[in-house]
Backbone as CSV, one residue per row, in Angstrom:
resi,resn,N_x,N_y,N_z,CA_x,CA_y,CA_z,C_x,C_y,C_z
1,UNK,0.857,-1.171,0.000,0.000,0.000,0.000,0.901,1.232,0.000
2,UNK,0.887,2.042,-0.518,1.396,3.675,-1.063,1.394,4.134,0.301
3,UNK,2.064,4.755,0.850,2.188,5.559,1.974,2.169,6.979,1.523
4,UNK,0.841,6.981,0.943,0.546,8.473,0.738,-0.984,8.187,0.403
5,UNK,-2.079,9.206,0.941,-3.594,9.457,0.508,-4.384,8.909,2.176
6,UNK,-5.413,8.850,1.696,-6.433,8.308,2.513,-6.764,7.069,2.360
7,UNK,-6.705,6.276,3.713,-6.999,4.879,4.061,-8.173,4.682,4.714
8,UNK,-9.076,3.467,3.775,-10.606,3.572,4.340,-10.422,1.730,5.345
9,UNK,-10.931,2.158,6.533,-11.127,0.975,7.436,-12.592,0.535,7.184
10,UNK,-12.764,-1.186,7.088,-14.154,-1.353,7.241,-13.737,-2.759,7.486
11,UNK,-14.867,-2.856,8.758,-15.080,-4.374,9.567,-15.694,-5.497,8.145
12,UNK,-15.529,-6.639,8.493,-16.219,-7.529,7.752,-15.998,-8.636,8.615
13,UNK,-17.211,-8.826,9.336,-16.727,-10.193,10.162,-16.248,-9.803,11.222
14,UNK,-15.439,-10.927,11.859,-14.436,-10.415,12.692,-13.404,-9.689,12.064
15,UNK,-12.707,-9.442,10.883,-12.141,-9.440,10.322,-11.694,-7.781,9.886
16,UNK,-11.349,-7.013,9.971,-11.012,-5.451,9.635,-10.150,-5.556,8.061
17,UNK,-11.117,-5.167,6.695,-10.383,-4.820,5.872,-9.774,-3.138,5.562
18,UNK,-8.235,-3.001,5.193,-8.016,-1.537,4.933,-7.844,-1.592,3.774
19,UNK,-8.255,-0.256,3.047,-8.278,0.033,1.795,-7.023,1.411,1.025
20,UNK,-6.613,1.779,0.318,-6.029,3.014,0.409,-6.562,3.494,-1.371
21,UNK,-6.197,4.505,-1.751,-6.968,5.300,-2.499,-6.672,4.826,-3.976
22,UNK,-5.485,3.666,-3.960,-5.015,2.887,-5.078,-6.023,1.899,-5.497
23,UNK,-6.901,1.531,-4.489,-7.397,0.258,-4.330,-6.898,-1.056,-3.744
24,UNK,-5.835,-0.954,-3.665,-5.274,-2.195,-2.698,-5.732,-2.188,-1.121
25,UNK,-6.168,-3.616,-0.616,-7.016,-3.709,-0.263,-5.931,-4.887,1.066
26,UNK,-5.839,-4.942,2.508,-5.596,-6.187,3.143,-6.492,-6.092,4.329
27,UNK,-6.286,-7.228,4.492,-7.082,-7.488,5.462,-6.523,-8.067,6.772
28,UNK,-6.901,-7.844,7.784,-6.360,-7.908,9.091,-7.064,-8.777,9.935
29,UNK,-6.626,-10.041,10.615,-7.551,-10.314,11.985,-8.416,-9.691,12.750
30,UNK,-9.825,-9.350,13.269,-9.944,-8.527,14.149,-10.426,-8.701,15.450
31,UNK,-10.118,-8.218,16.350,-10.741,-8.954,18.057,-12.152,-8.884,17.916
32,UNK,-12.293,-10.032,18.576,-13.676,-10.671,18.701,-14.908,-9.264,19.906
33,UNK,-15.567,-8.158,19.169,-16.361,-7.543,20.499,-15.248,-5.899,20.615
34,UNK,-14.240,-6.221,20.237,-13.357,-5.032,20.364,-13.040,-3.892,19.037
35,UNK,-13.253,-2.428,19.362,-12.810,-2.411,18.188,-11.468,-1.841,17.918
36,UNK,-11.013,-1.898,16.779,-9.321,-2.250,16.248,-9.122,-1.046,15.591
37,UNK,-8.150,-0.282,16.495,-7.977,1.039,15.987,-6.683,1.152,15.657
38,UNK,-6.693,1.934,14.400,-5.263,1.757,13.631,-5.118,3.780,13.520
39,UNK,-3.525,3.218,13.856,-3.580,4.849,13.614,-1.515,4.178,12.810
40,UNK,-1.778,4.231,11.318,-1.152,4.104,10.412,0.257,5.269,10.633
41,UNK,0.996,4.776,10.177,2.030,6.322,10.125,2.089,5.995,8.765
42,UNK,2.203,7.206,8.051,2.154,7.570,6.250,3.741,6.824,5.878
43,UNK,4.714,6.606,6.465,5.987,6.510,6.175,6.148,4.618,6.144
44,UNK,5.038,4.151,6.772,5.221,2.441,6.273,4.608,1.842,5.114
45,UNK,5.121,1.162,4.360,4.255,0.935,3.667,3.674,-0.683,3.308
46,UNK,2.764,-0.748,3.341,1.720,-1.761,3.927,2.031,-3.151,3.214
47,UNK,2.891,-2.607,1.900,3.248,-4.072,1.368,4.615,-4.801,1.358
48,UNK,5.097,-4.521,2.535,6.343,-4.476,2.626,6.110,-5.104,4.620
49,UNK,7.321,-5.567,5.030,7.065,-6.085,6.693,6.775,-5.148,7.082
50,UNK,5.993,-4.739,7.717,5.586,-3.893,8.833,6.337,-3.294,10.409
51,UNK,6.633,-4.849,10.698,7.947,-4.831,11.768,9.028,-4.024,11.599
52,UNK,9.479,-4.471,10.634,11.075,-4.428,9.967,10.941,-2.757,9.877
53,UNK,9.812,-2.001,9.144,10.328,-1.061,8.815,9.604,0.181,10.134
54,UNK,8.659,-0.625,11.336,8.679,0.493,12.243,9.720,0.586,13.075
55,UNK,10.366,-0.448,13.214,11.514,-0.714,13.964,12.871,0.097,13.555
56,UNK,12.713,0.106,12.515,13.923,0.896,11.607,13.282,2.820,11.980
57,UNK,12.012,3.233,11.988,11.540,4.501,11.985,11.643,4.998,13.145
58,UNK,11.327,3.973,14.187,11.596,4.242,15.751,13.079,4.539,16.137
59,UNK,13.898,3.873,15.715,15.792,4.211,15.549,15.650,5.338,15.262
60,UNK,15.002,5.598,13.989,15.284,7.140,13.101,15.098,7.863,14.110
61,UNK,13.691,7.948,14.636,13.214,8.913,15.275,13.643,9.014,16.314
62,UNK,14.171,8.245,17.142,15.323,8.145,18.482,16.111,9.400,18.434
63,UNK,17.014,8.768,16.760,18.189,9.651,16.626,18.047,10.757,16.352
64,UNK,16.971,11.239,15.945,16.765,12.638,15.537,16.533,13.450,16.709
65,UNK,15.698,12.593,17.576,15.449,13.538,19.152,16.248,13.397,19.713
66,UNK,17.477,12.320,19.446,18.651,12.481,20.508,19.728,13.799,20.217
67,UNK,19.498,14.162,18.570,20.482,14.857,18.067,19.471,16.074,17.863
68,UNK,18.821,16.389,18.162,17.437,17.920,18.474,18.247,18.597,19.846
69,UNK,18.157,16.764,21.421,18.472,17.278,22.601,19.583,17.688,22.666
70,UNK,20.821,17.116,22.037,22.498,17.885,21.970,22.517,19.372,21.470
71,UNK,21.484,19.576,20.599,21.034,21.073,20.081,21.051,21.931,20.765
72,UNK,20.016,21.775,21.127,19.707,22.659,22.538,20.340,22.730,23.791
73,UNK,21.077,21.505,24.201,22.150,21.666,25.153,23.017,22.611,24.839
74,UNK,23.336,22.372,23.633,25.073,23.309,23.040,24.316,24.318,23.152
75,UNK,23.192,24.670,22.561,22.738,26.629,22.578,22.696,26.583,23.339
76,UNK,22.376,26.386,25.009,22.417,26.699,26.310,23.646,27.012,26.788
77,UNK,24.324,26.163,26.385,26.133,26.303,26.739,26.567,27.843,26.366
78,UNK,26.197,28.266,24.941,27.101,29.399,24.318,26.216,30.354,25.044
């Protein structure tokens, strides 16, 4: 799935299918009575591991706030 546009959620069953504006279409397990809230980040993209690449975005984003906080330390310093 394109990690760009609007993604339509719809139950079927137990079952939660997502849609995105390409038409590609997966479908997900869904808890039995519960409902299954997805809050997508635009930067994964859906046809590809999922794991692999939030795991890799969470690093990113580590390093970027680790290297934001040295920022602002050093301007405090001068």
């Amino acid at each position: 799935m394109p990690a760009v546009g609007k993604v339509t959620v719809v139950k079927v069953g137990n079952d939660i299918v997502v849609s995105d504006e390409s038409g590609a279409s997966y479908t997900f397990p869904g808890p039995t009575g519960r409902p299954l809230l997805l809050d997508i980040d635009p930067r994964i993209d859906l046809t590809k591991p999922i794991y692999e690449q939030a795991m890799k975005l969470q690093a990113k984003d580590k390093a970027a706030a680790a290297r934001q906080k040295k920022r602002k330390r050093q301007a405090a310093i001068a």
